[in-house]
N, C-alpha and C positions, 0 to 999 in steps of 0.2 A: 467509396472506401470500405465495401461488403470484407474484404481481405485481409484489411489490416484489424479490424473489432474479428474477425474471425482467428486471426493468429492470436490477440489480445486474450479472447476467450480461452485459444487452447492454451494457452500458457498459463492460465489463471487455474485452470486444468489440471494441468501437469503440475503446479503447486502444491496442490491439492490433494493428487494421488501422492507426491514425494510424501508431505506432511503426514499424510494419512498411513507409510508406508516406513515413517521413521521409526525406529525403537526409542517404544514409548518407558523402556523400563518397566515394563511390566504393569497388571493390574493397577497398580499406582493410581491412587485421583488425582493428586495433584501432575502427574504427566498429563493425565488424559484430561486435566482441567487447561493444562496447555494445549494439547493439541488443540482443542475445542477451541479455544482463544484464538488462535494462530486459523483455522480454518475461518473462525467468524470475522478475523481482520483481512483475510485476503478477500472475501465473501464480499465486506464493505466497500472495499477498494475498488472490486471490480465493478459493483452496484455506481461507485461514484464516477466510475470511468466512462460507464457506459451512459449515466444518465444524462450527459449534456451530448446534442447531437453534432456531430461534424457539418460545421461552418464553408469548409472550405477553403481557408486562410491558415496556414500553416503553423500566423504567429498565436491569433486565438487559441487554434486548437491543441496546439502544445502547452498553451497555458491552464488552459481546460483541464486537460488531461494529467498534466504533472501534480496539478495541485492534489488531486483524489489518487494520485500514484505516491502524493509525498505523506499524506496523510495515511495511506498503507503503511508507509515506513512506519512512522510515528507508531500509530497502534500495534504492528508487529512489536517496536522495540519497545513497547510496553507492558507487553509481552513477558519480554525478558527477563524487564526490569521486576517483574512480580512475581516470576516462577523461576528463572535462572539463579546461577550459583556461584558461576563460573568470572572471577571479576574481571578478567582480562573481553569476555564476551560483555559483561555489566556495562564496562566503560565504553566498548563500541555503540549498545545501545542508549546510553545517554548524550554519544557525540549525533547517532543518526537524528535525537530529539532535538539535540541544538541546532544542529546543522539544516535539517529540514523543515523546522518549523523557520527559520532566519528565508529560505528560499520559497517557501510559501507566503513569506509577507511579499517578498520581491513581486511573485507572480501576482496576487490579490493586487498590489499598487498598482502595476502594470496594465493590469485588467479595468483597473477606477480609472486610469488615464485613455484611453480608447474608449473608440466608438464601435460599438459591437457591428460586425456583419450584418447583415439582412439575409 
């Protein structure tokens, strides 16, 4: 699976350079205390992605993966929720916190109920 954590990386990349690449609004701290935020949660995200290893079971591994992909959301839209303004953006970020924390129990339950791979 070298292809698919290698596109996962570039993308985590490409996040990275966008973020890094956004107008910050100028000198501003508290921009640049978001950006900072926003780089250290995709940061985490992809730390969490990577740190369980490919099983080889598709259903595992998707569960693996989604849960430190959903927990990205999460910390992104928390993000938001601490430095944005914008309430129409506010309310997306509090649906992604509802929505993905509800879909990270799902996977966790899912995960309690199987017998992990070898």
């Amino acid at each position: 699976m070298p292809f698919s954590r290698t596109f996962l990386g570039a993308a985590v990349v490409s996040l990275g350079l966008l973020l890094g690449a956004a107008p910050s609004g100028g000198p501003d701290a508290t921009a640049q205390s978001a950006e900072q935020a926003f780089m250290q949660a995709a940061e985490k995200m992809n730390r969490g992605m990577m740190a369980k290893p490919m099983v080889g079971n598709a259903d595992e591994d998707f569960a693996s993966m989604m849960i430190a992909h959903h927990q990205g959301a999460i910390d992104m839209a928390n993000v938001e929720l601490q430095y944005g303004t914008d309430p129409e953006l506010r309310a997306v970020a509090q649906k992604v916190i509802d929505d993905q924390t509800k879909e990270i129990e799902t996977l966790q339950r899912w995960q309690k109920g199987r017998t992990p791979v070898q």
